[in-house]
C-alpha positions as CSV (number, residue, x, y, z in Angstrom):
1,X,-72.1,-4.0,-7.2
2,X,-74.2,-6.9,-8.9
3,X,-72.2,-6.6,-11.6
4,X,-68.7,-7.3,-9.5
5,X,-70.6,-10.2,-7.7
6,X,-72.1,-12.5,-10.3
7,X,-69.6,-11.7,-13.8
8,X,-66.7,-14.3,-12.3
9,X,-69.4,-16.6,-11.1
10,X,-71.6,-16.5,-14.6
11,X,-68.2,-16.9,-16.7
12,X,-67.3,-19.8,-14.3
13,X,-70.1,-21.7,-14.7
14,X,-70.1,-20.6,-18.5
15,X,-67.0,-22.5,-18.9
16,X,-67.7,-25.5,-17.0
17,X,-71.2,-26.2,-19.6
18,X,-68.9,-25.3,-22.3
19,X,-66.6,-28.5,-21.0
20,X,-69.4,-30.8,-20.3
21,X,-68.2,-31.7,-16.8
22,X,-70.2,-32.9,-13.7
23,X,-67.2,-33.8,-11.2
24,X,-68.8,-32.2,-8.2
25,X,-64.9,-31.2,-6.6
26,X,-64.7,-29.0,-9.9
27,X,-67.8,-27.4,-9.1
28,X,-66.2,-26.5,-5.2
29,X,-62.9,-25.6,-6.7
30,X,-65.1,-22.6,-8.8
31,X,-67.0,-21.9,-6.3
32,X,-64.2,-21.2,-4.3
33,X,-62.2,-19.2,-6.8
34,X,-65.3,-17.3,-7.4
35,X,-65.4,-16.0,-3.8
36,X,-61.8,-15.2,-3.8
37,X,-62.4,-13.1,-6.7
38,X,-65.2,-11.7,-5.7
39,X,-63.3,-10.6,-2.2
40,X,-60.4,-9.1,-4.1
41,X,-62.8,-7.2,-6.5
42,X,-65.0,-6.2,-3.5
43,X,-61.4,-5.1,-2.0
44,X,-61.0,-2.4,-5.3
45,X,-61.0,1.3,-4.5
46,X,-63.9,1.2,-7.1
47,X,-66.1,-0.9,-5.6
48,X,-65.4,0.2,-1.7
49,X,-66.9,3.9,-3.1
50,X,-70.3,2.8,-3.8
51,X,-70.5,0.3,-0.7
52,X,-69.2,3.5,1.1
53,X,-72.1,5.1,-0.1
54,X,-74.4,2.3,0.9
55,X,-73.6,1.9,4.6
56,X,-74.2,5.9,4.8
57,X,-77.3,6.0,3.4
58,X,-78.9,3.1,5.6
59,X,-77.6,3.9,8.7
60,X,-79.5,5.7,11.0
């Protein structure tokens, strides 16, 4: 689950320090493509399994 939520956002970010930017809407716009990903990853057959398995095991 960590792993779905923070690879787009660490290759993101990667990619901006590899370009040397500082425009803060470029920072926004990755922000909010990360969060799309993330949502559409989150979305995956794969990934509802183990959140699944989550919401059973802390619920009373």
């Amino acid at each position: 689950m960590f792993t779905l939520v923070t690879v787009p956002t660490g290759v993101a970010l990667a990619r901006l320090q590899v370009l040397e930017t500082n425009e803060p809407w470029l920072f926004a716009t990755v922000a909010a493509v990360c969060t799309a990903l993330t949502v559409l990853l989150l979305r995956t057959r794969s990934a509802r399994t183990p959140l699944q398995a989550l919401c059973r095991r802390f619920t009373p």
